[in-house]
N, C-alpha and C positions, 0 to 999 in steps of 0.2 A: 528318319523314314518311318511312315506307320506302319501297320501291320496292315495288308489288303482284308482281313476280316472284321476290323473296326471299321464301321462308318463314319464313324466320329472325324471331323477332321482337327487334326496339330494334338488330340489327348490321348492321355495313356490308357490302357486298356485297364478295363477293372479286374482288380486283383479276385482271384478266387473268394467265396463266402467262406467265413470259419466255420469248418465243422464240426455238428454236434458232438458235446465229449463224448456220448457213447458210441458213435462213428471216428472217433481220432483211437479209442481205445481198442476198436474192431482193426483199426488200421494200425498202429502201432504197441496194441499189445503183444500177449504170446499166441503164439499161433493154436495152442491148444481152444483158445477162447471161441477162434475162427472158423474148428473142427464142431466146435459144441453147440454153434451158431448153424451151421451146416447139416449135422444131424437133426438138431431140432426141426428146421424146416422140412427135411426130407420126411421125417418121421410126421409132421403135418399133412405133406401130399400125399402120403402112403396112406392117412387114413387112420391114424391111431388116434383113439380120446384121447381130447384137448388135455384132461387133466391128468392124463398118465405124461402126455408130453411136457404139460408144463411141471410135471413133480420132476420127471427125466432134467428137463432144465436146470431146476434149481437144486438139486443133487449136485447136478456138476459144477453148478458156478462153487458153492459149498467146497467139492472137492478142485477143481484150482488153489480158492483160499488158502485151503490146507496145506497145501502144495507148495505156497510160497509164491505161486505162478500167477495170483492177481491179488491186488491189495483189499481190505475187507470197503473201504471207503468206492472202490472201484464195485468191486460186486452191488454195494447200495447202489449207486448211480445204475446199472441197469437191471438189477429188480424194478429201480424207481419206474425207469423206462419203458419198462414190459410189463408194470401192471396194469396198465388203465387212464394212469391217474392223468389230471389236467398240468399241462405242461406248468403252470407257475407254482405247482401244489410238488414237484418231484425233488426238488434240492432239499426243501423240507422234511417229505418222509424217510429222503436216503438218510440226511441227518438223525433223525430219529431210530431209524433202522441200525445205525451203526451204534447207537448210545444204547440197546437195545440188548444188541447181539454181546457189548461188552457186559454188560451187566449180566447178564446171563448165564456168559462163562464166567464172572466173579463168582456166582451163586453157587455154580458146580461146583466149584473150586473147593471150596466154605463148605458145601453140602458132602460131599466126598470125606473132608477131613472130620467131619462134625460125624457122620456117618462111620466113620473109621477110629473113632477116640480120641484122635489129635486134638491136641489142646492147642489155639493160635489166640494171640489177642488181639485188642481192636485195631493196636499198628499194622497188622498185616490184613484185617477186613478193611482196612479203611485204601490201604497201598492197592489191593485186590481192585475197589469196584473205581479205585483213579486210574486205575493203569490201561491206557491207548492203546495199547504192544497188542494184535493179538498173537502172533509169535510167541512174544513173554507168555502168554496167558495158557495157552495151548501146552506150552510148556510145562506150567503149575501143573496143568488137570495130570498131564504123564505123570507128573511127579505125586500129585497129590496120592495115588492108588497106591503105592508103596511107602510113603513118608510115613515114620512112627514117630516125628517132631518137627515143628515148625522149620527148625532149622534146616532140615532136608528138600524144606520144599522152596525157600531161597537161598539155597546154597549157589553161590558166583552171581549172585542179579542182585548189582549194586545197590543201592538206596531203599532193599527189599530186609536188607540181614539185621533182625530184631525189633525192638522197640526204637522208637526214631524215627525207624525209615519214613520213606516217604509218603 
């Protein structure tokens, strides 16, 4: 039997279009993401400069990240989305973005202990600006403020403990 909303006769109805990841991440993220989405707009209609709103924005995606609450790959994809950019030009910046934001916190990382007398060698600059993790990473920076030795700052992060690693 068809469906009397199809005109179609004897064919199946067409399946829904897939939606955009940053509409499946609106939908099956955390809901925090939904709130931030929410306020944002309202704080639009109420009339607040654009660029207090958009710093408000990306403050929060920012703190999700932090949170554990959205992945850093996820936050690229809707910076990507929300900045402007031509939709074939957004997989690339998010890419970029994330290669970006690691390297970044590598730097802190290095800058903090270099800043602090810690002596590390190239094993662990080199471990630092390859590691994906920002979890891991976030982790260093904690540690790096108190570390008086390399060893302290990967102490339990496997493939991180000396010369060799990874």
């Amino acid at each position: 039997m068809t469906d009397p909303r199809d005109n179609r006769e004897g064919s199946q109805r067409d399946e829904p279009p897939e939606l955009p990841a940053v509409l499946q991440l609106l939908r099956d993220g955390p809901p925090e993401l939904a709130d931030l989405l929410r306020f944002t707009m309202t704080s639009q209609m109420l009339g607040i400069p654009q660029e207090k709103v958009q710093g408000d924005f990306l403050f929060g995606l920012e703190s999700l990240r932090q949170r554990g609450l959205l992945p850093l790959e996820d936050v690229a994809r809707v910076r990507a989305r929300t900045s402007g950019l031509a939709q074939d030009h957004r997989e690339q910046w998010a890419a970029g973005y994330v290669a970006g934001y690691l390297a970044a916190w590598a730097a802190a990382i290095l800058r903090v202990l270099d800043t602090r007398g810690v002596e590390f060698d190239k094993h662990l600059h080199r471990a630092l600006n390859l590691c994906p993790d920002t979890d891991a990473l976030t982790r260093f920076l904690d540690r790096a403020v108190t570390a008086t030795h390399e060893a302290d700052l990967v102490a339990g992060e496997p493939g991180l403990a000396g010369p060799g690693g990874s």
